[in-house]
N, C-alpha and C positions, 0 to 999 in steps of 0.2 A: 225642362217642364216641371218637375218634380220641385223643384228651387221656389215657383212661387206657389202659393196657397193655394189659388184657384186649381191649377195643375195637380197638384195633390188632390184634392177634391172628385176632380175627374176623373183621376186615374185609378183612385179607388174605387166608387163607383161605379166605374165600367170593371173593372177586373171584378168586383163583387157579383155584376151580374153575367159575367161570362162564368163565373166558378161556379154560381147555383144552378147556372143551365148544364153546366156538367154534370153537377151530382145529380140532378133531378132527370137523369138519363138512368139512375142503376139506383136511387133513393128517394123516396120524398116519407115525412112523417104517416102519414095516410093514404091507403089506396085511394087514386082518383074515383072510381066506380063505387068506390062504398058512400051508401050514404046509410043517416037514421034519423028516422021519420019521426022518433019524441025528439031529437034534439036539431030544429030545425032552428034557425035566424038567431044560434048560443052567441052567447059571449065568451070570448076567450077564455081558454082554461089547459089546466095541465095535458086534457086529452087532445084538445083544439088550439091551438097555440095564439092564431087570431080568431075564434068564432068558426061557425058554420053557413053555410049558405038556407037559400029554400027550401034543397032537397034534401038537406044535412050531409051536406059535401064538406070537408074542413078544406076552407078557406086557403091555410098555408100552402099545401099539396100542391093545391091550384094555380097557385101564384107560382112556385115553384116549375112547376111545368110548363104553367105559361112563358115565364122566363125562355126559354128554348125556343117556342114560336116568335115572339117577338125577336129573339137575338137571331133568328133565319130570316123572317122579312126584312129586316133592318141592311143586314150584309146583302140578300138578292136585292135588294132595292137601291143601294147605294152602285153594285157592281154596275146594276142594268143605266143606271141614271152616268155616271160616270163615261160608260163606254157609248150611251148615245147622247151624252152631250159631249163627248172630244169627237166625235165624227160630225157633230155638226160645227165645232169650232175648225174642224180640219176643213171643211166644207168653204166655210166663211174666209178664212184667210188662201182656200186659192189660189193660182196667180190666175186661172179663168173668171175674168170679171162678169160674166155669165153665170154661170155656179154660185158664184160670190155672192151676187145680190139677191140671184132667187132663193137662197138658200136664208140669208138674212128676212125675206119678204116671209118666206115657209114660216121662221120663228117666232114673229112679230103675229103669224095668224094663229097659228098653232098654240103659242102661251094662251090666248086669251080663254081657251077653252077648260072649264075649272075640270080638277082632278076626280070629285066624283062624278061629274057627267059620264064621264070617261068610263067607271068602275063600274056605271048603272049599264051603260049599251057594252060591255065586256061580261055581266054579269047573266047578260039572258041567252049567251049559248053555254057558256063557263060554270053559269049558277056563284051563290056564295063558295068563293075558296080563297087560299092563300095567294094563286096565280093573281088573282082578279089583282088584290092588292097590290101584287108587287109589280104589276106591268102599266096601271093606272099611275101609281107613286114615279114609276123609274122612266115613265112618258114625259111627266109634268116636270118633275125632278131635274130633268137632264136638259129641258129646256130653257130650266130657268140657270143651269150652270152655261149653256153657250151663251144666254143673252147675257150675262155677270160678265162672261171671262173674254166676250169676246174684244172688246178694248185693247187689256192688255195683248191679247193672242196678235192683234190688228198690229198694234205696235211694235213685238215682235219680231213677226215676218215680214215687216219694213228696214228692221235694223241693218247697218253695214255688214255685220258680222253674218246676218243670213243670204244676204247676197254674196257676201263674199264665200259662202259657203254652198250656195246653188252655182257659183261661177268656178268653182273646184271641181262641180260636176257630184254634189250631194245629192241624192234623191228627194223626193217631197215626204217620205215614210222619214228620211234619217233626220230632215230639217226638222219637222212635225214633234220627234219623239227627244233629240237632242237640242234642240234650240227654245221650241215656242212652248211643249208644255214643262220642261224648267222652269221657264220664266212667269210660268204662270200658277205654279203649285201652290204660292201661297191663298189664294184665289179659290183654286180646285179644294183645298183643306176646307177654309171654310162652307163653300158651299154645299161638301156632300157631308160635312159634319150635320149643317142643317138639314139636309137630305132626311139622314140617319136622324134626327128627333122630331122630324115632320112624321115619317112615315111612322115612328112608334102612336105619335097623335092620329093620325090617320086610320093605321089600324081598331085604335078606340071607338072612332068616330062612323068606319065604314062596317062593321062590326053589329053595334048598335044600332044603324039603319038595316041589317037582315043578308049586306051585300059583300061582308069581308069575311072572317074566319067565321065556319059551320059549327052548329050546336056540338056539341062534342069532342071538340080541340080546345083543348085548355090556351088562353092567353090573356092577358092582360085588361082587352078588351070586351071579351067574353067575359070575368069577371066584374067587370066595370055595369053592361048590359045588362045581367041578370040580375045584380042587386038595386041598380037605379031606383028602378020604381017603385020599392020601399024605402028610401031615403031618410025621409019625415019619421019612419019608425025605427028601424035597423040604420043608423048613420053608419057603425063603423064597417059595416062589410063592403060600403062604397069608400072611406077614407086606407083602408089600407091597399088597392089596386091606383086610387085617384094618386096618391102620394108617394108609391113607386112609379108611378109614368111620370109625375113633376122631377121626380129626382134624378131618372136618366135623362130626362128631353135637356134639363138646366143641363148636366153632365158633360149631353154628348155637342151642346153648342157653345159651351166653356172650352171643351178638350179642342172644339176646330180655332177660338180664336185664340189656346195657347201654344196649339202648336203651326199658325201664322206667324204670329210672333216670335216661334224659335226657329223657325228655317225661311224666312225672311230678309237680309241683310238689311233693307231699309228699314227696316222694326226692330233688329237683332244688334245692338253694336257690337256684339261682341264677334261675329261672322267679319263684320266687317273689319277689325281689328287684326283677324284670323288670315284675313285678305280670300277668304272663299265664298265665293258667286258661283251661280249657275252654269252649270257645264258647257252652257252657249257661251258664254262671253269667255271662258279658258278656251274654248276652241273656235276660234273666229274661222279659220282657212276653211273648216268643213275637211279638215286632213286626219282628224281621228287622234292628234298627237296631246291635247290639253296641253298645250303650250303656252295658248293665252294670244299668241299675237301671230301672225302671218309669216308663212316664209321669207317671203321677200321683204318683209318691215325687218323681220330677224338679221337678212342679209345685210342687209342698208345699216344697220346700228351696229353692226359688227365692223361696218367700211368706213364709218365717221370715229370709232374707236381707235382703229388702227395710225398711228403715227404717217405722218407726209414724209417718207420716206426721201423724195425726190430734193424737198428742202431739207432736210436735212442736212442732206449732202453738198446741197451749193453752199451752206452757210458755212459746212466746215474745210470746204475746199476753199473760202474766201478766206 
């Protein structure tokens, strides 16, 4: 990943913003609580590094803190979206064709339902909080990862190698975990990469409607929200939150399609060169051994190896 530019790109920029969310646990330039009421809506300067806000809150602090909020929705929302979209792909590929379909029919109704509808009827026993967010995001999220993944997943648990590995007497958990989401991670990468820069958009946007993170939690969004609506007057206190969210959202959906592309074999030549594929297809029998081919095929190629013993011997007694 590092090898091409894009990669490097991303991986700075995500390590950037996981390192300020660490420091701004035990540091920021400025108490979040301090404000000063002569220098409200400042321009950057040596005491305020970006400006001040309304209340003369420095700008950077905030950003700084928020960083930590954003980098916890983003990971609860990716976990929560991951693990109920693989139970709905577990669901879909089945071998109960009953399950199967109503589970595909569930998804098909279920997607159409936009994310903040969702946030708004979670928000009125819940109120504005983090939860709202991240169970609205990781609903929608997750749904749009089984209806992506479920093709490949379908294809799959139709392959030789998974039969040949439920007919060894594999469980549907060991098929599930060692066959079909292998062969489907490059898939899963991108989709919860986009996940992880929907939900940082999202949080801006559910935020700013009254329904995401609460007045007094520093985040990204929260600084986005309260400078808006001087824009026209105070531009820059809205370009330095707008132009850290453009930079991790590009970030974190660059880093999903370069690291598709490097654990991939159909995208990757060099995997393929490597001769390593997904632990499904080194373990066809469902035997645990990553041998790659069946016992019995093992057998039989070892019996077509071995010399004709029986000719041999009439031709030298001839």
């Amino acid at each position: 990943m590092w090898r091409r530019g894009e990669g490097r790109f991303a991986l700075i920029v995500l390590a950037l913003w996981v390192l300020v969310a660490v420091i701004s646990l035990i540091w920021t330039p400025q108490s979040l609580w301090a404000t000063d009421g002569y220098h409200v809506w400042a321009k950057p300067s040596a005491d305020h590094w970006l400006g001040t806000d309304g209340t003369g809150s420095d700008v950077f602090s905030w950003l700084m803190a928020g960083s930590r909020t954003n980098l916890l929705i983003v990971l609860l929302t990716v976990a929560l979206s991951a693990v109920w979209g693989l139970a709905m792909v577990a669901a879909m590929v089945a071998r109960h064709a009953a399950l199967s379909n109503a589970t595909v029919v569930a998804v098909d109704a279920l997607i159409s339902i936009p994310t903040v509808l969702v946030a708004l009827i979670l928000a009125v026993p819940l109120g504005a909080s983090v939860t709202v967010i991240v169970i609205a995001c990781g609903f929608g999220y997750g749904l749009n990862l089984a209806r992506v993944a479920r093709p490949a997943a379908v294809l799959a648990a139709r392959s030789a190698y998974v039969e040949s590995a439920r007919s060894n007497g594999a469980s549907g958990w060991r098929v599930l975990t060692s066959h079909i989401i292998p062969n489907i991670l490059p898939v899963l990468a991108v989709q919860l990469s986009l996940s992880a820069g929907t939900a940082v958009l999202a949080e801006s946007g559910l935020t700013y409607l009254g329904i995401g993170v609460p007045s007094g939690v520093p985040s990204w969004g929260h600084s986005l929200a309260t400078s808006v609506k001087l824009i026209n007057v105070f531009p820059l206190t809205v370009l330095w939150p707008g132009l850290i969210v453009t930079l991790v959202v590009v970030a974190l959906n660059v880093f999903g399609d370069v690291l598709r592309d490097a654990i991939d074999p159909v995208a990757n030549p060099a995997l393929r060169r490597a001769g390593i594929g997904s632990r499904a297809m080194r373990d066809d029998d469902g035997d645990g051994d990553d041998n790659g081919i069946d016992d019995a095929d093992t057998a039989q190629e070892r019996a077509e190896d071995v010399p004709d013993t029986a000719a041999m011997t009439g031709r030298s007694a001839r």
